[in-house]
Every structure is written in structure tokens, then in C-alpha cells.
C-alpha positions, 0 to 999 in steps of 0.5 A, spaced: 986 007 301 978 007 301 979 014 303 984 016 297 979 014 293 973 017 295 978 023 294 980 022 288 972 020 285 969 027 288 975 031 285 973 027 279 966 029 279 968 037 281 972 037 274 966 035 270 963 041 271 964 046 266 966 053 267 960 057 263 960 064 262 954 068 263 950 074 262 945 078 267 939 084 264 939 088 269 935 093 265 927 093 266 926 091 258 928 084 254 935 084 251 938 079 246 945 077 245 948 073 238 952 067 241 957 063 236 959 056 239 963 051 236 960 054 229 953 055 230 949 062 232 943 062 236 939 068 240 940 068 247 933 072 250 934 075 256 928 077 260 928 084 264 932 082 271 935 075 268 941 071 269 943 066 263 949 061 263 952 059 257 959 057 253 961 052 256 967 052 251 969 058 249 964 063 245 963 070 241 958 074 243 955 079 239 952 084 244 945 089 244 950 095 240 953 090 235 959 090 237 963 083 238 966 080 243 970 072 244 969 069 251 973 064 254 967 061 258 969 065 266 966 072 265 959 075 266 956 080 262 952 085 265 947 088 261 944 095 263 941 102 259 943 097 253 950 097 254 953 090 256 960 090 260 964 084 261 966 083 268 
């Protein structure tokens, strides 16, 4: 029984932890994504060679070219020449 439940508490623990997208600025200069989460809009700054984690719950991503893209929270963007491509 002691076993059953050390089982069950770490499963418990690993299920707390979010899926998160998150975006990698392979270019050699700071790129910036527009990210909406539950209503609000922030700038997300990627310095040259940076990787981020973010939306935790779904979100919408304005991209360096403007165009707009919705994540669910697994998929990693990659950003390189200014393009960003959704892996």
C-alpha cells in the first residue's frame, strides 16, 4: 500500500507541471514576439541565441513578420533570418 501511494503522489507531482510552448532566436540579433494569454498582450524579447518558455495554457503569438499564429502550449517556435517557423 506504502508503494501504491508513493506512486500515485509522484505521478500527482509530474502532472502538475505545465506544458509550455516555447520559442528559440537562433539569429545573431534580438527578435520580439507579441504573446496574448488569457486576455493580455505582453512583448516577449528574445536576445540573440535565446531560448523562452511560455503559454502555459494556450496562447496567440504575433510573429516578427506579423503574422498570427494560436498555440496550444507544446510546439516550439524557431526563429532564424527573422522568420519564425512552428516545430
Amino acid at each position: 500500500m506504502k508503494r501504491f501511494c508513493v506512486a500515485i503522489a509522484a505521478l500527482l507531482a509530474l502532472s502538475g507541471q505545465g506544458i509550455t510552448a516555447s520559442a528559440v532566436n537562433k539569429d545573431a540579433e534580438p527578435r520580439t514576439l507579441i504573446v496574448t494569454e488569457g486576455g493580455s498582450k505582453n512583448e516577449l524579447a528574445l536576445a540573440a541565441g535565446e531560448t523562452v518558455e511560455f503559454c502555459q495554457s494556450g496562447c496567440f503569438v504575433t510573429m516578427p513578420n506579423g503574422d498570427r499564429e494560436a498555440l496550444t502550449g507544446s510546439e516550439t517556435i524557431e526563429i532564424s533570418g527573422g522568420v519564425a517557423k512552428i516545430k
